[in-house]
VOLUM-42824 format. One record per residue (C-alpha): residue number from 0; residue in one letter; x, y, z. Coordinates in steps of 0.02 Angstrom, whole numbers, plus 50000, padded with zeros to 5 digits. Layout:
! VOLUM-42824
NODE, NUM, A, X, Y, Z;
...
END
This chain:
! VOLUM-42824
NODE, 0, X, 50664, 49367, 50280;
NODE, 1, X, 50622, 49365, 50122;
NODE, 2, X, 50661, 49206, 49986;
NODE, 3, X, 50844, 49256, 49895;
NODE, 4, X, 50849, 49243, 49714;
NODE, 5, X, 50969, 49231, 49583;
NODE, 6, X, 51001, 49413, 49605;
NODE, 7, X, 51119, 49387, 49771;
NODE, 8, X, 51287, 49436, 49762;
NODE, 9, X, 51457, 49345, 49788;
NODE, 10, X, 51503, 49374, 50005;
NODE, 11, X, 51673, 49463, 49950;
NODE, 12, X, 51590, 49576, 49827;
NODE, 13, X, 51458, 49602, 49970;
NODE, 14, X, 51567, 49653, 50094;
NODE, 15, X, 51682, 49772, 49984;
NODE, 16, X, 51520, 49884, 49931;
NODE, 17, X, 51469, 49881, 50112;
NODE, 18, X, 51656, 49959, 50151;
NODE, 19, X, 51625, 50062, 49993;
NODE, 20, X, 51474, 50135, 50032;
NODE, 21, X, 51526, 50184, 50224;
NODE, 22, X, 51694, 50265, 50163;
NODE, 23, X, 51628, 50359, 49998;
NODE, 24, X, 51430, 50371, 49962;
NODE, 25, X, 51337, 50510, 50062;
NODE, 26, X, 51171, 50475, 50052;
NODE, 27, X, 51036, 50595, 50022;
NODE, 28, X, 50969, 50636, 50235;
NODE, 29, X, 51117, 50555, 50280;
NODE, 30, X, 51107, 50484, 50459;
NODE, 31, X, 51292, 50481, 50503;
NODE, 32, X, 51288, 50385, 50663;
NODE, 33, X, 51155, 50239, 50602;
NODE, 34, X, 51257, 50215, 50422;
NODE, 35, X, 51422, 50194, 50513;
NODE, 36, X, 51344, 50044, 50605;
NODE, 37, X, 51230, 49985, 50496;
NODE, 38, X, 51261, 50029, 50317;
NODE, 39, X, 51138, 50025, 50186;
NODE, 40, X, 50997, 49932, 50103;
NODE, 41, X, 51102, 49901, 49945;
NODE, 42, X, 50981, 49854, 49786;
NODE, 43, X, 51052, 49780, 49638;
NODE, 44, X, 50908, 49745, 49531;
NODE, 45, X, 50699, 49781, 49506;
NODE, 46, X, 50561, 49707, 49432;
NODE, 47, X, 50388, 49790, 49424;
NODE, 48, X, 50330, 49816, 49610;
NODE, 49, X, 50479, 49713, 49686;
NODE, 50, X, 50672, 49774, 49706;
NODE, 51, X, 50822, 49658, 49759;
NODE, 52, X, 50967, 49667, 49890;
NODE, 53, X, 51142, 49598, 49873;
NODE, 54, X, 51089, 49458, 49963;
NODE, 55, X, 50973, 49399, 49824;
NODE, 56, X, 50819, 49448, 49949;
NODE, 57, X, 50646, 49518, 49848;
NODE, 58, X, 50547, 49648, 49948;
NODE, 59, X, 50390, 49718, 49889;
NODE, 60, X, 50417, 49907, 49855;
NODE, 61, X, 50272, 49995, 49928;
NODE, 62, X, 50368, 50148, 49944;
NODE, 63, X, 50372, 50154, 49764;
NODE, 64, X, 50568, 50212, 49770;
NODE, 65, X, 50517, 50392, 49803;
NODE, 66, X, 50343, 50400, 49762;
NODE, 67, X, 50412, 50389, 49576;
NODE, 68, X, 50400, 50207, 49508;
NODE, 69, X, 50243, 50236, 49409;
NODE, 70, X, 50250, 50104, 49288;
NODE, 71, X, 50358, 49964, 49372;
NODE, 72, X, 50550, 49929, 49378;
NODE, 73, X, 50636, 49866, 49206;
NODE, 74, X, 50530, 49893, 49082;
NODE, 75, X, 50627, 49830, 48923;
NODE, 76, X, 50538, 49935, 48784;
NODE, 77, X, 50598, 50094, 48919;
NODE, 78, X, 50747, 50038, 48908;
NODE, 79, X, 50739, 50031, 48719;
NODE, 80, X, 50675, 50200, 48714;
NODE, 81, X, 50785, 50267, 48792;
NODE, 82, X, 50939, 50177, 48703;
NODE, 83, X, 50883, 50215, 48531;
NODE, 84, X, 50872, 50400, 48578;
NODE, 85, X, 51078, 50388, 48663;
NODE, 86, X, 51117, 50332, 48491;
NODE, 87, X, 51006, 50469, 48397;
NODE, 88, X, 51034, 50606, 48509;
NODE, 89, X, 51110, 50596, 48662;
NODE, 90, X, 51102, 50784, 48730;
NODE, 91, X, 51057, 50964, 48651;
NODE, 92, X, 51121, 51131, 48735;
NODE, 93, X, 50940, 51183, 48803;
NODE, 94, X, 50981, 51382, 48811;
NODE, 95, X, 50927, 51506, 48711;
NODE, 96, X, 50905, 51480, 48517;
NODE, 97, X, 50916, 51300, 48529;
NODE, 98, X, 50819, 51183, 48564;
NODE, 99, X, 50759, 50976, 48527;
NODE, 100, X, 50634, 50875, 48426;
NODE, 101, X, 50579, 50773, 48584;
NODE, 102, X, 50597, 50911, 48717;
NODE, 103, X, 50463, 51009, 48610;
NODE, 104, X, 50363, 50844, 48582;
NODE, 105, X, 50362, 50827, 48775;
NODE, 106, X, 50308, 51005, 48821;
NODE, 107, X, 50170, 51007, 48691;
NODE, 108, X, 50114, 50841, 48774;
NODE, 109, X, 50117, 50900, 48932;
NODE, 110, X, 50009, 51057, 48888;
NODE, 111, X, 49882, 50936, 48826;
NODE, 112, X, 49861, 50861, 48968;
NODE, 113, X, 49867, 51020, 49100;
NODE, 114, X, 49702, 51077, 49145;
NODE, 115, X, 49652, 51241, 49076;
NODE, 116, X, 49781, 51363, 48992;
NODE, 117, X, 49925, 51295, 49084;
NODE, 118, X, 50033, 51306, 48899;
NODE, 119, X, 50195, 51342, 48914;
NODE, 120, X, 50320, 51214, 48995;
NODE, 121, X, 50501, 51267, 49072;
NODE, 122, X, 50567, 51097, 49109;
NODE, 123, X, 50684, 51040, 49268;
NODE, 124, X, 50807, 50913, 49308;
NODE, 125, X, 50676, 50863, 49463;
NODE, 126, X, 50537, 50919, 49597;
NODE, 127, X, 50641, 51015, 49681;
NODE, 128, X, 50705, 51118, 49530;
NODE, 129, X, 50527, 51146, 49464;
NODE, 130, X, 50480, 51225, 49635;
NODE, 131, X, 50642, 51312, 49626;
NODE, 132, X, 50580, 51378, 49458;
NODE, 133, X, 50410, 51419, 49505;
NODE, 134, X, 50466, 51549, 49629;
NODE, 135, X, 50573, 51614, 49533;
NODE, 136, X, 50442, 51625, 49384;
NODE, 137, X, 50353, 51704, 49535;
NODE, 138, X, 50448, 51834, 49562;
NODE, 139, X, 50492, 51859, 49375;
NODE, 140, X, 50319, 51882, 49322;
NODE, 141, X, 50281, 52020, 49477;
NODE, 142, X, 50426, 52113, 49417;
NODE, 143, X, 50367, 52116, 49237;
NODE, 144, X, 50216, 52186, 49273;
NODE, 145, X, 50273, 52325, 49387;
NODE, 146, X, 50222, 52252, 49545;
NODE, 147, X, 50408, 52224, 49630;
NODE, 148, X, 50335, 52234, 49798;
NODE, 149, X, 50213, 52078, 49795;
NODE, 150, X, 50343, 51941, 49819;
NODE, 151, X, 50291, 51882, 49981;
NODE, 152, X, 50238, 51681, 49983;
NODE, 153, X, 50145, 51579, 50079;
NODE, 154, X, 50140, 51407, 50109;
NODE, 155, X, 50093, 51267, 50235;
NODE, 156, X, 50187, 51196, 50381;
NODE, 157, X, 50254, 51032, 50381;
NODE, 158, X, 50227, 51013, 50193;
NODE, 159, X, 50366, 50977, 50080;
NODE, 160, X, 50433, 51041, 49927;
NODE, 161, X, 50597, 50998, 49894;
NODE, 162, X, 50759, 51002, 49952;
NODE, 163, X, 50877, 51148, 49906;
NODE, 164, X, 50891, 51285, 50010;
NODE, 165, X, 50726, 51386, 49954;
NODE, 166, X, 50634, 51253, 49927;
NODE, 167, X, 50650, 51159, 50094;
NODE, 168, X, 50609, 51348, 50164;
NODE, 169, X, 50453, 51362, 50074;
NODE, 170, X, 50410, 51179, 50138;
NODE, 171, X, 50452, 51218, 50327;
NODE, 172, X, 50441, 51003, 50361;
NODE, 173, X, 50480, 50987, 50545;
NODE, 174, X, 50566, 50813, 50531;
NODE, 175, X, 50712, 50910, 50419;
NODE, 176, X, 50748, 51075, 50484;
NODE, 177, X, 50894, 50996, 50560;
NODE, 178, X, 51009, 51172, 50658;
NODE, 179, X, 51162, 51113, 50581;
NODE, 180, X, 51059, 51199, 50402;
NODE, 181, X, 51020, 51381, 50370;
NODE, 182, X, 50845, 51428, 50269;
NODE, 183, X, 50781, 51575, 50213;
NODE, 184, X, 50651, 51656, 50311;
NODE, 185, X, 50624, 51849, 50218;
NODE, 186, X, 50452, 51842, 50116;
NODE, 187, X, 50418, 51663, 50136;
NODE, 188, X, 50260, 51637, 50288;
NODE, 189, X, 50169, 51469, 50323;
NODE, 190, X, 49989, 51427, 50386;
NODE, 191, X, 49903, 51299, 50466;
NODE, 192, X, 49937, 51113, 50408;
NODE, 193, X, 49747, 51062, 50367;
NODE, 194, X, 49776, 50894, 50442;
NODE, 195, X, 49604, 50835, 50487;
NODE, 196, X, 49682, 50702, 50642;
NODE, 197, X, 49763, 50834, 50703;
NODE, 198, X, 49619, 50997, 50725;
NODE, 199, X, 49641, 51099, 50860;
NODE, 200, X, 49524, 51005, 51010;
NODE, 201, X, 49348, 51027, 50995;
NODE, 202, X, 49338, 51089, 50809;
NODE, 203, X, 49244, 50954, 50691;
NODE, 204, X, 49291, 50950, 50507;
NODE, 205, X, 49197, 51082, 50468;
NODE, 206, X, 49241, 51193, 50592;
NODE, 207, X, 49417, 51155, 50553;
NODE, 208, X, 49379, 51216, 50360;
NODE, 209, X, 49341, 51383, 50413;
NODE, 210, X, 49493, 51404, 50542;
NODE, 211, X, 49600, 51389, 50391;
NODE, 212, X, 49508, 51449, 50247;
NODE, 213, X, 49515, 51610, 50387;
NODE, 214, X, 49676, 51608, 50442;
NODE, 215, X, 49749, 51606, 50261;
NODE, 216, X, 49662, 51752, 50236;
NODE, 217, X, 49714, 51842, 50386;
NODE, 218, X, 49891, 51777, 50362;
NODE, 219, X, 49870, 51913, 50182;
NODE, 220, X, 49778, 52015, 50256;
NODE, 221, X, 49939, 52056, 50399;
NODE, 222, X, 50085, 52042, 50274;
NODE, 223, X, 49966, 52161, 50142;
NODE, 224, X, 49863, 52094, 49983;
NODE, 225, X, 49993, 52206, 49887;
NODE, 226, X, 50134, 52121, 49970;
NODE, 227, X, 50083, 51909, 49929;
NODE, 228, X, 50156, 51851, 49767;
NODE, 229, X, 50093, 51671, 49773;
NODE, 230, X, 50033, 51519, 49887;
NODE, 231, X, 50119, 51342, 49839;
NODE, 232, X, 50021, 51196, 49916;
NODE, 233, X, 50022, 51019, 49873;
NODE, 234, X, 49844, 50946, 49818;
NODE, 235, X, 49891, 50820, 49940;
NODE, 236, X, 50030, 50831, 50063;
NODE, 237, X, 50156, 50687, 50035;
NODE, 238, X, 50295, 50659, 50124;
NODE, 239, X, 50230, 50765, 50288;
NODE, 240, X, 50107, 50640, 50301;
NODE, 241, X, 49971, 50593, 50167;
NODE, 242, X, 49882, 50755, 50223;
NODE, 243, X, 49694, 50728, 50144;
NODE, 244, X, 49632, 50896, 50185;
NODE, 245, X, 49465, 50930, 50227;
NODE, 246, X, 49342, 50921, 50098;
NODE, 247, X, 49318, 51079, 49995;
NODE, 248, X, 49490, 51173, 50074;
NODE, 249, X, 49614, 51176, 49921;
NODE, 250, X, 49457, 51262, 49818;
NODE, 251, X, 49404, 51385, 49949;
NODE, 252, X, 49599, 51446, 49962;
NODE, 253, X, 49615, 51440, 49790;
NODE, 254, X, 49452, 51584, 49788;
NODE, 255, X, 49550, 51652, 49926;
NODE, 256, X, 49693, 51661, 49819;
NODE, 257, X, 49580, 51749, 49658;
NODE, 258, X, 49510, 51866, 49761;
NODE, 259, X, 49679, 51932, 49825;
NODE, 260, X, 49777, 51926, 49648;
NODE, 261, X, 49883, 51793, 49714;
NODE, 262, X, 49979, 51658, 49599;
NODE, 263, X, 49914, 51456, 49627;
NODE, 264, X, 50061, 51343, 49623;
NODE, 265, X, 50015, 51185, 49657;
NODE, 266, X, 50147, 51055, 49677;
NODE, 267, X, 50086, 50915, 49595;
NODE, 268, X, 50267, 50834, 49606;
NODE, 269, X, 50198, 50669, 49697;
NODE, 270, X, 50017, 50671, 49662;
NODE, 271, X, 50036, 50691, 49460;
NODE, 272, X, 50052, 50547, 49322;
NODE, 273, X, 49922, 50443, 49419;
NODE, 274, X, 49954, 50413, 49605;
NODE, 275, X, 49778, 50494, 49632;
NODE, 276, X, 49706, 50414, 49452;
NODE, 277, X, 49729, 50541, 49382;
NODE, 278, X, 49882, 50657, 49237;
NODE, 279, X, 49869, 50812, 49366;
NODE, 280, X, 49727, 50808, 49507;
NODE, 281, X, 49721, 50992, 49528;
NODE, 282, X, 49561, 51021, 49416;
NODE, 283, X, 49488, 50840, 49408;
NODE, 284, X, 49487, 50809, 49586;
NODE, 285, X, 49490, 50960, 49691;
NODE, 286, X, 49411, 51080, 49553;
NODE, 287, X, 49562, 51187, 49551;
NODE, 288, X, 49630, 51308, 49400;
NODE, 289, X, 49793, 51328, 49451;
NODE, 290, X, 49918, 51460, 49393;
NODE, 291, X, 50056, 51323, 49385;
NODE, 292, X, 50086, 51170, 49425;
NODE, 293, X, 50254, 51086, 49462;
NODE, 294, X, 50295, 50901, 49408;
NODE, 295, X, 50404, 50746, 49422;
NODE, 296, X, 50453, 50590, 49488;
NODE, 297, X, 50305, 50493, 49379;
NODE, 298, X, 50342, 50624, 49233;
NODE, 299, X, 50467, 50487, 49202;
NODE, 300, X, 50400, 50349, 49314;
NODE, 301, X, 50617, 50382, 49400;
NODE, 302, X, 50692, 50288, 49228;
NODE, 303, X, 50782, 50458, 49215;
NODE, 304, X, 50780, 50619, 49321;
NODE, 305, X, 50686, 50758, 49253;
NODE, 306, X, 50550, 50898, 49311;
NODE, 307, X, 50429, 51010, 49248;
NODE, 308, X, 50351, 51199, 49295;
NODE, 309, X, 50190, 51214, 49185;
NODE, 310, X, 50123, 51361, 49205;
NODE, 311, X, 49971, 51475, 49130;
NODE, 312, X, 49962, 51592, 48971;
NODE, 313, X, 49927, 51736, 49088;
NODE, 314, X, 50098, 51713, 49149;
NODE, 315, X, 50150, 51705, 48994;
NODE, 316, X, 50060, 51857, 48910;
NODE, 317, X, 50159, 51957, 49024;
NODE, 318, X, 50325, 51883, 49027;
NODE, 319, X, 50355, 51882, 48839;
NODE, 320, X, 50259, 52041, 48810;
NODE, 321, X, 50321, 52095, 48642;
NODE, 322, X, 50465, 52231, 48631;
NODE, 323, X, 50533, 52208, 48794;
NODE, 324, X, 50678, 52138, 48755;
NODE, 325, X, 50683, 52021, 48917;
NODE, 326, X, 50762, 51875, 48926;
NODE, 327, X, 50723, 51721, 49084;
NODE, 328, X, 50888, 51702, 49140;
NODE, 329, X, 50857, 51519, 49228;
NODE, 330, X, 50916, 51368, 49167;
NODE, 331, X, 50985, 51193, 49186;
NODE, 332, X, 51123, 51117, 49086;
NODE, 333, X, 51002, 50950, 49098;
NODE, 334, X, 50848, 51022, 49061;
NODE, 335, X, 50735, 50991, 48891;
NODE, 336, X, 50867, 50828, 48904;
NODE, 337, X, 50818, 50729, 48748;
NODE, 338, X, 50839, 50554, 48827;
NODE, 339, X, 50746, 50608, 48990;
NODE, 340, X, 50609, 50687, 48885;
NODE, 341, X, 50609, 50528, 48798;
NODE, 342, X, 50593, 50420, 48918;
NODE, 343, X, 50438, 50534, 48975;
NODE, 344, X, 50348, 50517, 48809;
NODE, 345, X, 50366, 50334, 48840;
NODE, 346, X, 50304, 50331, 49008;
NODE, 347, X, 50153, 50448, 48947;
NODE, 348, X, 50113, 50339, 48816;
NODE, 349, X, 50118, 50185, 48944;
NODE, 350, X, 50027, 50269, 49042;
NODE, 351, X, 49863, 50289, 48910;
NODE, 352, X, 49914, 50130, 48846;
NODE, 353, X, 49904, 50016, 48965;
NODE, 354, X, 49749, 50106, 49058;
NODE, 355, X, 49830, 50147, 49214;
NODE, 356, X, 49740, 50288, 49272;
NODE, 357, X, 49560, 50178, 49271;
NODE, 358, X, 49679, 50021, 49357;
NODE, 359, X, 49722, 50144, 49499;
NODE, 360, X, 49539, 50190, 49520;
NODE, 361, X, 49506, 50004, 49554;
NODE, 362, X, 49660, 49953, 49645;
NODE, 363, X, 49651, 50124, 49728;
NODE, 364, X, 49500, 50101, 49792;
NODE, 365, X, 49531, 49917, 49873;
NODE, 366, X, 49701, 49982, 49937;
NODE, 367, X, 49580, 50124, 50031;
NODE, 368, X, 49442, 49987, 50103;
NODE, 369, X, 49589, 49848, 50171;
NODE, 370, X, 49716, 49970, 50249;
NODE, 371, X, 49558, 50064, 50355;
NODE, 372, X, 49558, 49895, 50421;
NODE, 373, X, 49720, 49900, 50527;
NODE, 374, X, 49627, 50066, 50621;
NODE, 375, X, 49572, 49944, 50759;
NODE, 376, X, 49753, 49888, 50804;
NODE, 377, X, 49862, 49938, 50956;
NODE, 378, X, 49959, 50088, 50917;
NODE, 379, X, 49860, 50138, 50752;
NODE, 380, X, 49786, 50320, 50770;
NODE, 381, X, 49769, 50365, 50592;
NODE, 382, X, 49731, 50274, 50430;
NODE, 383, X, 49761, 50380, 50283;
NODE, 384, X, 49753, 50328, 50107;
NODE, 385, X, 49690, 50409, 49947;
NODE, 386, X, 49700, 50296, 49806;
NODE, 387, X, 49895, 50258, 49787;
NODE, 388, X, 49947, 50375, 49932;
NODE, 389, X, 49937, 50308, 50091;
NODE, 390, X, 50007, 50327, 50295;
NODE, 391, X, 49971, 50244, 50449;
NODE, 392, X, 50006, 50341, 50582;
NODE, 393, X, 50066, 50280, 50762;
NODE, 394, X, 50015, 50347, 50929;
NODE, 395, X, 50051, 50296, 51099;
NODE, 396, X, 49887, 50347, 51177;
NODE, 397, X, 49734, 50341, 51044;
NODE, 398, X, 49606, 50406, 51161;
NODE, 399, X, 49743, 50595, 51187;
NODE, 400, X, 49815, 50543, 51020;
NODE, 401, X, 49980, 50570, 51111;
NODE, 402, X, 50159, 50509, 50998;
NODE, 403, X, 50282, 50403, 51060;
NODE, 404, X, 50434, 50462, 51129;
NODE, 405, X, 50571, 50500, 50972;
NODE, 406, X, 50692, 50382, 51067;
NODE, 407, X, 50560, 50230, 51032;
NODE, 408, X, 50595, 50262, 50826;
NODE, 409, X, 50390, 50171, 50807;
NODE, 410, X, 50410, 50232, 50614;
NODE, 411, X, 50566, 50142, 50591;
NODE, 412, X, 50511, 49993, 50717;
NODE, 413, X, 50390, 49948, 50610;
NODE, 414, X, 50474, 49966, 50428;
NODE, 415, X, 50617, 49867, 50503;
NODE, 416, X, 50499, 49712, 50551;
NODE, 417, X, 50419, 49737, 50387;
NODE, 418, X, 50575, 49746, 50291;
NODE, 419, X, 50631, 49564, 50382;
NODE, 420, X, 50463, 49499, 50306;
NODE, 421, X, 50499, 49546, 50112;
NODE, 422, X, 50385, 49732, 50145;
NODE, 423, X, 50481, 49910, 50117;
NODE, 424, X, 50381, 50039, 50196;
NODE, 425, X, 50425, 50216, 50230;
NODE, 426, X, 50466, 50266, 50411;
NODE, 427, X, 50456, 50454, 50452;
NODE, 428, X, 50452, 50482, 50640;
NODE, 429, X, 50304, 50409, 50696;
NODE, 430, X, 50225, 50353, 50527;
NODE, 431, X, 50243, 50231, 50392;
NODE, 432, X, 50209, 50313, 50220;
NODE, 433, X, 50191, 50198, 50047;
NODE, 434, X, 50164, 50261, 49867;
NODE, 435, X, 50154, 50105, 49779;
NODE, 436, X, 50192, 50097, 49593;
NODE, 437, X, 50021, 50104, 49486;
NODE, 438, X, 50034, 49909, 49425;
NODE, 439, X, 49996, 49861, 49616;
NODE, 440, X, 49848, 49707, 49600;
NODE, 441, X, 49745, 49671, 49734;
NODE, 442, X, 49855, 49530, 49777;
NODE, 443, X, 49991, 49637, 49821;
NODE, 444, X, 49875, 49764, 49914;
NODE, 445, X, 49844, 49593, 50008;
NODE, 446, X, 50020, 49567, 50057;
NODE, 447, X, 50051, 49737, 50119;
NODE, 448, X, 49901, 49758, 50231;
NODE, 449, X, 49920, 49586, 50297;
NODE, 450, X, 50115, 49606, 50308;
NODE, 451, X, 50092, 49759, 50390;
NODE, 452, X, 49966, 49689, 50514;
NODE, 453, X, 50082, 49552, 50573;
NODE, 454, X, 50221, 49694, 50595;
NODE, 455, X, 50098, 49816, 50705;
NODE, 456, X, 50044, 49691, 50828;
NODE, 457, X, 50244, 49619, 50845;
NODE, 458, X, 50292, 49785, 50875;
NODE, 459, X, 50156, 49827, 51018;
NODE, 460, X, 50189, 49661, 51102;
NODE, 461, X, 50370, 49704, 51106;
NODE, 462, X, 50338, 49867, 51187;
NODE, 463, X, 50191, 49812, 51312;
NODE, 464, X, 50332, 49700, 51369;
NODE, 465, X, 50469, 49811, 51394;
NODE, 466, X, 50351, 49931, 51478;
NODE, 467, X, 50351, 50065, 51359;
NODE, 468, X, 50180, 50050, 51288;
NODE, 469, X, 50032, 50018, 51397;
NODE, 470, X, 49904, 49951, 51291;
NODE, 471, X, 49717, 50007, 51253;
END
């Protein structure tokens, strides 16, 4: 268990926001049975890369809250920021004819650093919002241009790209299509996940390019060129998995895409603002123009929600063509917030500041060489990592590359041993995901890998014992 600090609570005042929590806070994917007996991780406090329980235990965030803590926990000139803008300005209606100094400070900022002649900035309360917006800028921008019957979309399965009721359709994750939910299902198709771990047997990367780079096509081809509005894919998938796709895919569908008039949206909501080194990794990494591009979590670095749909002045030629008299009826009470977008310029400007794009490059790069060392452990099949985005994934066989059975929980296994060793990890079925924040040093990547190593080889001993692993 990890050391406790100063940061531990009194046991009363312990046990009454345990009681709290089980009789008033649902949590976002609530699990109903497992919080009734076990309640909740409560955090009271955070400091860089480490966050602290009730109990006064540290842990070493490597799940980076949500893949969102950019710069570190409790930054004091953030917090400043962000006061001296409550006391300035504390909110501005964001419809319509008005509008705020630092909301148009942010979205000329954020044009700057989009690739191309991504200009024009509608911004969100979050990820799932900007998604939310991007289809329906989608759809918008079809309709202006008298094409009402190309609103079909296509995405990937088992990606994800958000949470509200079209968004979690468009991202069609396995793990939360849960039958007690309803999703929409007219105009919205999927393709092939282009997880390289997982090709279809005998196809080698290469082989596996083609298969999709084809079936996306085909997949337009069926529903009708006329008929496909836009394709929305993450550069790299996040929370389905740390999906590195093979190399050269997202810029052979994107020519897929130009040849078939088809809108780009790539939902850059995790990989933005750094976790891949870079503001937006569409163009500098994958050599991608896309239409628009979605943002958040790091927009802020989480010191106060807020999203972003950037999006291209092709768009926006045709949107706001002159004399039309249109009007974008979308909005957000909370968007264009002025202490949100403050807190964003702030971020930004730590950020450039305080070089962390070039750190994450470095650290990055280490993080990439020490976790491909746990690929020779029991129960490892997969090591995937991309500078600050990173899964291990766990297999019962690595020879068939065959999962454990859901009842064994090896995701959650392992994050619980590493949790009782000072490590957060993320469990999602049968991986552990992390998206550490960006001021990660080598020492830390130490800790985690080594952490992490301990945990693996605990947990296979455990279940050699009990019979339910076999060993290779």
């Amino acid at each position: 268990m990890a050391t406790p600090t100063k940061h531990r609570l009194s046991a009363a005042e312990e046990f009454r926001l345990i009681k709290a929590d089980k009789a008033h806070y649902m949590h976002g994917y609530h699990m109903f049975d497992e919080h009734a007996e076990q309640g909740s991780l409560n955090i009271v406090a955070g400091d860089g890369a480490y966050i602290y329980d009730t109990q006064g235990n540290r842990f070493l965030d490597a799940v980076g809250g949500m893949w969102c803590t950019n710069i570190g926990l409790g930054r004091e000139e953030m917090a400043l920021a962000i006061a001296d803008q409550v006391r300035q300005l504390a909110y501005s209606n964001p419809f319509c004819d008005m509008s705020n100094n630092v909301a148009i400070q942010l979205c000329e900022k954020l044009a700057s650093l989009a690739p191309g002649d991504l200009d024009h900035v509608f911004l969100t309360t979050g990820g799932s919002t900007a998604v939310d917006t991007a289809y329906r800028l989608i759809q918008y921008y079809q309709n202006c241009r008298g094409k009402p019957e190309k609103k079909h979309i296509i995405a990937r399965f088992n990606a994800y790209h958000g949470s509200t009721t079209l968004t979690m359709s468009i991202g069609n994750k396995a793990a939360d299509r849960v039958p007690e939910f309803d999703y929409a299902h007219e105009r919205i198709h999927h393709v092939s996940n282009p997880n390289p771990y997982r090709a279809p047997d005998g196809m080698d990367e290469a082989q596996f390019l083609e298969f999709l780079v084809k079936e996306f096509e085909d997949k337009i081809l069926a529903i009708g060129a006329d008929q496909v509005a836009g394709f929305f894919a993450e550069p790299i998938m996040g929370s389905g998995g740390v999906i590195i796709p093979p190399k050269g895919y997202l810029k052979r569908m994107w020519e897929v895409c130009q040849r078939y008039d088809i809108l780009f949206v790539a939902d850059e909501v995790v990989t933005s603002f750094g976790r891949l080194g870079k503001f937006f990794a569409s163009w500098d990494l994958f050599e991608v123009q896309p239409d628009i591009i979605t943002t958040a979590k790091g927009l802020t670095s989480a010191y106060l929600p807020l999203g972003a749909c950037i999006f291209s002045e092709r768009i926006w030629k045709v949107i706001a063509e002159p004399g039309k008299g249109r009007c974008f009826s979308h909005g957000f009470t909370y968007s264009g917030h002025p202490v949100c977008c403050t807190a964003a310029l702030k971020n930004i400007e730590i950020i450039e500041r305080e070089h962390l794009l070039e750190h994450v490059d470095v650290v990055g790069a280490y993080l990439e060489e020490r976790l491909a060392t746990l690929g020779d452990l029991p129960l490892v099949g997969d090591v995937r990592c991309q500078k600050f985005m990173a899964c291990v994934e766990f297999v019962a066989d690595k020879r068939t590359k065959a999962l454990f059975a859901d009842k064994i929980n090896i995701g959650e296994r392992i994050h619980s041993r590493a949790q009782s060793k000072g490590l957060l990890v993320r469990p999602i079925m049968h991986l552990n995901v992390m998206s550490p924040p960006l001021i990660l040093t080598c020492a830390q990547v130490d800790e985690i890998v080594e952490t992490l190593r301990e945990c693996i080889l605990e947990v296979a001993a455990e279940l050699q014992a009990s019979g339910q692993y076999q060993g290779q």
